[in-house]
C-alpha positions in Angstrom: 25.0 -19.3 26.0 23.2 -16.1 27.2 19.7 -14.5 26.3 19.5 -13.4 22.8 17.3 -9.9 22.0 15.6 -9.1 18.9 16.1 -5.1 18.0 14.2 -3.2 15.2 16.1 -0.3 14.2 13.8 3.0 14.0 16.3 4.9 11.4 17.3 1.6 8.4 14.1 -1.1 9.9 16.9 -3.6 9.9 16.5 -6.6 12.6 19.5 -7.1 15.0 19.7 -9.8 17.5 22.2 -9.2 20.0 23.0 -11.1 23.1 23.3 -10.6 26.8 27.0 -8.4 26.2 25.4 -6.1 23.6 27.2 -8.1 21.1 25.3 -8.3 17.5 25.3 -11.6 16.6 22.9 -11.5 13.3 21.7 -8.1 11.2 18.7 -8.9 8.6 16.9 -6.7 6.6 12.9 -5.9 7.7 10.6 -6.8 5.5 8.4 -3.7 6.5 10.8 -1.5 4.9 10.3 -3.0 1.3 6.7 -3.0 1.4 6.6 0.7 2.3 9.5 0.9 -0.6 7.3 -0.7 -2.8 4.5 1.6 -2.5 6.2 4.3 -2.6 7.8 3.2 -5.6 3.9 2.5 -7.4 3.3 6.1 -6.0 6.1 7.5 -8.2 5.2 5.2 -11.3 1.4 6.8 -10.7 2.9 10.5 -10.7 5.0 9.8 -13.9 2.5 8.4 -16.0 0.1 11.3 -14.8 2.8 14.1 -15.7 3.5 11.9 -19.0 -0.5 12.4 -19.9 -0.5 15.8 -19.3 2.1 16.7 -21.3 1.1 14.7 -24.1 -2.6 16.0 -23.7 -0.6 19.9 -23.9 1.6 18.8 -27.0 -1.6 17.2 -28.8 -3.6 20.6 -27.8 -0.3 22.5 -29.2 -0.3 20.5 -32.5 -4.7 21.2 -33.0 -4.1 24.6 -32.8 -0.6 24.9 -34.6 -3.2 23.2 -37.4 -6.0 25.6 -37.2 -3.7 28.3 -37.5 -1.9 27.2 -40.5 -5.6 26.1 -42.0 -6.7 30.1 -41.4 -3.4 31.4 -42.9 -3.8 29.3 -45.9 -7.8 30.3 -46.5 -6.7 33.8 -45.7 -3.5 33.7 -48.9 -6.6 31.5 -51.3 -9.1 35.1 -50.4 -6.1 37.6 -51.1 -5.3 35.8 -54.3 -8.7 35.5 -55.2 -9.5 39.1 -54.6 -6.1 40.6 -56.4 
């Protein structure tokens, strides 16, 4: 048996080992490539959660003044009926 090679793929960061003929003999995942998947994926989670504050900080600032403005409608009908 011939010299065996250990090849890291620069596109998928899978591990081939191939021998002397070029031949592949084993293909394995890298491990490198999940660790940058699973920051990437904790990046994402981060950028949701920030996205789901905001928008729950804008629907929360949408229901204050949905209530002030009922609140001023409903002293400004008490004055009219009070006056008339």
């Amino acid at each position: 048996m011939g010299q065996i090679n250990k090849i890291l793929c620069p596109v998928c960061h899978h591990i081939l080992w191939v021998d002397e003929n070029q031949k592949v003999i084993k293909h394995e995942r890298s491990r490198q490539r999940r660790e940058r998947s699973l920051d990437r994926l904790i990046e994402k989670e981060k950028e949701k959660r920030e996205k789901f504050d905001e928008t729950f900080l804008s629907a929360r600032e949408l229901e204050k003044k949905k209530k002030q403005e009922a609140e001023d409608i409903f002293k400004n009908a008490l004055k009219d009926k009070n006056k008339g």
